[in-house]
C-alpha positions as CSV (number, residue, x, y, z in Angstrom):
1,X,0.0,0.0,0.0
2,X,1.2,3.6,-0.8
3,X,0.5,6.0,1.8
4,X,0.5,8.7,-0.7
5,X,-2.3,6.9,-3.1
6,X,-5.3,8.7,-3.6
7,X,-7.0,5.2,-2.8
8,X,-5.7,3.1,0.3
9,X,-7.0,-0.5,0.6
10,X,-5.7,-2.6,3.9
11,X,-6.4,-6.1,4.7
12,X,-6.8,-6.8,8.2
13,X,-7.9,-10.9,7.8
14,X,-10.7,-11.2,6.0
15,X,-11.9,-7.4,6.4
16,X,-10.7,-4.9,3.6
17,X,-11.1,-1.1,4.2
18,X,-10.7,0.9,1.3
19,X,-10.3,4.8,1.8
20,X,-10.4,7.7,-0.4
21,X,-7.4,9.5,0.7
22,X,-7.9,13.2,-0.6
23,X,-9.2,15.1,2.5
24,X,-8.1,18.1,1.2
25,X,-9.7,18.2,-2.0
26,X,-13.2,16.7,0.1
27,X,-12.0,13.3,-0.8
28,X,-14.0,14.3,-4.8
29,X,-13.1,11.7,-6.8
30,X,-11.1,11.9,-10.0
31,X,-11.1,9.5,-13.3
32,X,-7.9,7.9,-11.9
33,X,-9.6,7.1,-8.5
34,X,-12.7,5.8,-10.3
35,X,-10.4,3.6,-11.9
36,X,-8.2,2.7,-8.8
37,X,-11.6,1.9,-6.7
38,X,-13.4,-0.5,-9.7
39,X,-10.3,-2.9,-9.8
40,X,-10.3,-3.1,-5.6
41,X,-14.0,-3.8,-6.1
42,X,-13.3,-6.3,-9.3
43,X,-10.3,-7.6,-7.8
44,X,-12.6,-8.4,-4.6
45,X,-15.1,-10.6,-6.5
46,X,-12.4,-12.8,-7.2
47,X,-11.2,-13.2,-3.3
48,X,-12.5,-16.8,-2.1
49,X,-11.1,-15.5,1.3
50,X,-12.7,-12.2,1.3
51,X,-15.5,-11.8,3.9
52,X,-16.4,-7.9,3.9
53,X,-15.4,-4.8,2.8
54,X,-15.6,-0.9,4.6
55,X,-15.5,1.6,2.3
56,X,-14.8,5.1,3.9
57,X,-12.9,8.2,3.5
58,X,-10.0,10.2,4.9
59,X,-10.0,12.9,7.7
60,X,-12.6,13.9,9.9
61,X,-13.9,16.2,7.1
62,X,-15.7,14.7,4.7
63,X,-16.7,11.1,3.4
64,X,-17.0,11.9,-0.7
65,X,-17.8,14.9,-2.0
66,X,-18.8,13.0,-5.5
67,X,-17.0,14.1,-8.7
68,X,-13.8,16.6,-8.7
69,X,-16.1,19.5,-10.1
70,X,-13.4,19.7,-12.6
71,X,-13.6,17.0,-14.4
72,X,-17.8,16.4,-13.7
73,X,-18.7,17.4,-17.7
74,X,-15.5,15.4,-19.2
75,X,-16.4,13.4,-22.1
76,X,-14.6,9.7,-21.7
77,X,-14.2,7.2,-24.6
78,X,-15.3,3.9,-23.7
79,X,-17.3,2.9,-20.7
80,X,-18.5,5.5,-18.0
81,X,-16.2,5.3,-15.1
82,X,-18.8,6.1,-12.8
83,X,-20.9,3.5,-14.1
84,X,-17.6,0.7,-14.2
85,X,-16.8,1.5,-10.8
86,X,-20.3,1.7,-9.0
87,X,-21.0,-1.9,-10.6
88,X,-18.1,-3.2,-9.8
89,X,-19.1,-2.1,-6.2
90,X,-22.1,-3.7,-6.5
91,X,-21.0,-6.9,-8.1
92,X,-19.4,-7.7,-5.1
93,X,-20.7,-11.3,-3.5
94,X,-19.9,-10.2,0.2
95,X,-20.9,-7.7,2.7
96,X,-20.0,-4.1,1.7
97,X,-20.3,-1.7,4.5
98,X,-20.2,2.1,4.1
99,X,-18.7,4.3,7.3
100,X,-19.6,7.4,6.7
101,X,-17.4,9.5,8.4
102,X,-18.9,13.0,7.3
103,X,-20.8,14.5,4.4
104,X,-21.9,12.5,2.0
105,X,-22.4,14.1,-1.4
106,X,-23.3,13.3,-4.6
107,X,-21.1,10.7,-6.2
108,X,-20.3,10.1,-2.3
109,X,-23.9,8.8,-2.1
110,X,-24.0,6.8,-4.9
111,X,-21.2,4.8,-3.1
112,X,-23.1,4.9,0.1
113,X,-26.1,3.3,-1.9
114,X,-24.3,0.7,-3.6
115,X,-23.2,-1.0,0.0
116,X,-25.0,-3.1,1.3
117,X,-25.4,-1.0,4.7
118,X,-24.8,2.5,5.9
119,X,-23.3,3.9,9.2
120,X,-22.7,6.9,10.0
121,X,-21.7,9.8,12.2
122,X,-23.5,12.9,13.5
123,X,-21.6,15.6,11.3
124,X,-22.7,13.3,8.4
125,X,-25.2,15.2,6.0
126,X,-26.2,14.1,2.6
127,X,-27.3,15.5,-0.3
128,X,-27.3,14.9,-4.4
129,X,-27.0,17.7,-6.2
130,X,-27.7,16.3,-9.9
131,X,-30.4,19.1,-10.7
132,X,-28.0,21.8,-9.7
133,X,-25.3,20.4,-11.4
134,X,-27.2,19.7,-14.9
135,X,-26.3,16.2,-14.3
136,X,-28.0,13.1,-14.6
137,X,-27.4,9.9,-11.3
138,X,-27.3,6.2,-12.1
139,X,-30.8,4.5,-12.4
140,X,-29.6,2.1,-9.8
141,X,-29.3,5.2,-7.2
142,X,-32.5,6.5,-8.1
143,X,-34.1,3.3,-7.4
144,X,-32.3,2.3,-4.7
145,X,-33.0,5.9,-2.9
146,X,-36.6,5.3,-3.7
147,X,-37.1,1.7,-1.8
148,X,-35.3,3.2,0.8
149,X,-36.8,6.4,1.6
150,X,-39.9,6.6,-0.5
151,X,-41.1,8.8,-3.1
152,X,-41.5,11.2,-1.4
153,X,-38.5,11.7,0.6
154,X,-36.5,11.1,-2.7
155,X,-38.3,13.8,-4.9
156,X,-36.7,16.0,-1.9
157,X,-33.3,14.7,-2.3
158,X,-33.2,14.7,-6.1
159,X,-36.2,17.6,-7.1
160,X,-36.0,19.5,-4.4
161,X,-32.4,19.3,-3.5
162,X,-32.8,18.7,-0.4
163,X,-29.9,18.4,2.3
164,X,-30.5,15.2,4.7
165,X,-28.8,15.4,8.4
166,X,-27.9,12.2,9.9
167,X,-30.9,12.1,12.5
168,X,-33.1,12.4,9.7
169,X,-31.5,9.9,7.2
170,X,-32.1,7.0,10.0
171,X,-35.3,8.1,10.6
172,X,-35.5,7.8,6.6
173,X,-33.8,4.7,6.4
174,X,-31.2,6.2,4.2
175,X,-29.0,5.5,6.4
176,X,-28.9,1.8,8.7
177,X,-27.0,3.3,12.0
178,X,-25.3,6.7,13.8
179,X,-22.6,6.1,16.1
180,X,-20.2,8.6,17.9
181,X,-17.4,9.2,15.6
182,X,-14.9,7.8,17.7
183,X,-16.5,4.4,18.0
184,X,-17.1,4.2,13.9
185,X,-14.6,2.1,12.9
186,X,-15.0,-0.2,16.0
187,X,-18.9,-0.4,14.7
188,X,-18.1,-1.1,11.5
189,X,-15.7,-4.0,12.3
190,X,-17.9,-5.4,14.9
191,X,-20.6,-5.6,12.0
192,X,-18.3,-7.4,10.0
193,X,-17.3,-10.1,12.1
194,X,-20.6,-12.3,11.8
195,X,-19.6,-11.7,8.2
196,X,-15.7,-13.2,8.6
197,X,-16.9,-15.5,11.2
198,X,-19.0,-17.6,8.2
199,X,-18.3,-20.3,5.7
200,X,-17.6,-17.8,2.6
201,X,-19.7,-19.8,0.2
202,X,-22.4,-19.5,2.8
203,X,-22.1,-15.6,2.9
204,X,-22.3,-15.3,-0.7
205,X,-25.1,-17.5,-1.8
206,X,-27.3,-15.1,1.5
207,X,-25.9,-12.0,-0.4
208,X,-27.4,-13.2,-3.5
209,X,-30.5,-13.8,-1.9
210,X,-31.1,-10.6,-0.3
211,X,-30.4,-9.0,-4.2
212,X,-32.6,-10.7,-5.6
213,X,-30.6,-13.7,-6.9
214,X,-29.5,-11.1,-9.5
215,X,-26.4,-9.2,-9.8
């Protein structure tokens, strides 16, 4: 691991957090870090001795801000990276936990939604931005938002713009648990350890169940 990557991953056993190390840029994410955070995810799938992953981000700041502003209207040959990486999120057969460590904001929320659960801190807000920023989100976040919070709730976040605080998006169901922020990562590693704990063919064939039997 480099300590100076933009993208840490550590493997503690069968746990793997991955962080988005740019707190002083609001840990936005660029086209490399897209890139960098699809082939942990890809490269995941393929673990037989992988149990769960955390997902989180640097600092005491921020969680994701979304997309680095500057390069948000890019045009990319080939494949979105947004969409490569998000699937590649999603793809993954074992339990994918999100520790949200502080605001949670656009493309930040469309990592949020494709975990399996959510856990975050007071200071957490969230919000996406897509009408402000001319911008269209993935189906899968709109849908996922929707079973979540309802109709509603997600016509707020997405038509009205809407900010969420982190009493509210439990109450919502947007988000799964808030903990102090000194006890996060402790929460998020005691959640994990049913996960570790199991016969990994076990764990997968439940995740598949609870989506659906679909990927």
């Amino acid at each position: 691991m480099k300590e100076d990557s933009l993208i840490l991953s550590r493997r503690e056993g069968a746990c793997l957090t991955v962080t988005i190390n740019r707190p002083d840029k609001a840990n936005s994410l660029t086209i490399e870090m897209l890139v960098a955070m699809r082939d942990i995810f890809r490269a995941a799938t393929d673990d037989d001795e992988l149990a769960a992953i955390i997902l989180t981000g640097a600092g005491e700041r921020v969680f994701c801000a979304g997309a680095d502003l500057n390069t948000l209207y890019n045009k990319h040959d080939g494949p979105d990276p947004w969409d490569e990486m998000a699937a590649a999120l999603r793809g993954v057969p074992v339990l994918t936990v999100a520790a949200i460590n502080g605001p949670c904001i656009g493309g930040g929320l469309t990592l949020a939604l494709g975990c399996d659960t959510r856990i975050c801190v007071p200071e957490a807000r969230f919000s996406y931005p897509v009408l402000k920023n001319n911008v269209l989100p993935g189906q899968y976040d709109v849908d996922k938002l929707h079973a979540l919070t309802g109709p509603g709730r997600s016509a707020l976040i997405l038509l009205g713009g809407d900010t969420v605080s982190a009493e509210d998006a439990v109450s919502w169901g947007l988000v799964d648990r808030l903990v102090p922020r000194g006890t996060l990562q402790d929460a998020c590693h005691s959640l994990c350890a049913a996960a570790q704990a199991a016969d990994r063919g076990h764990l997968k064939r439940l995740k598949s169940m609870l989506k659906g039997g679909s990927s």
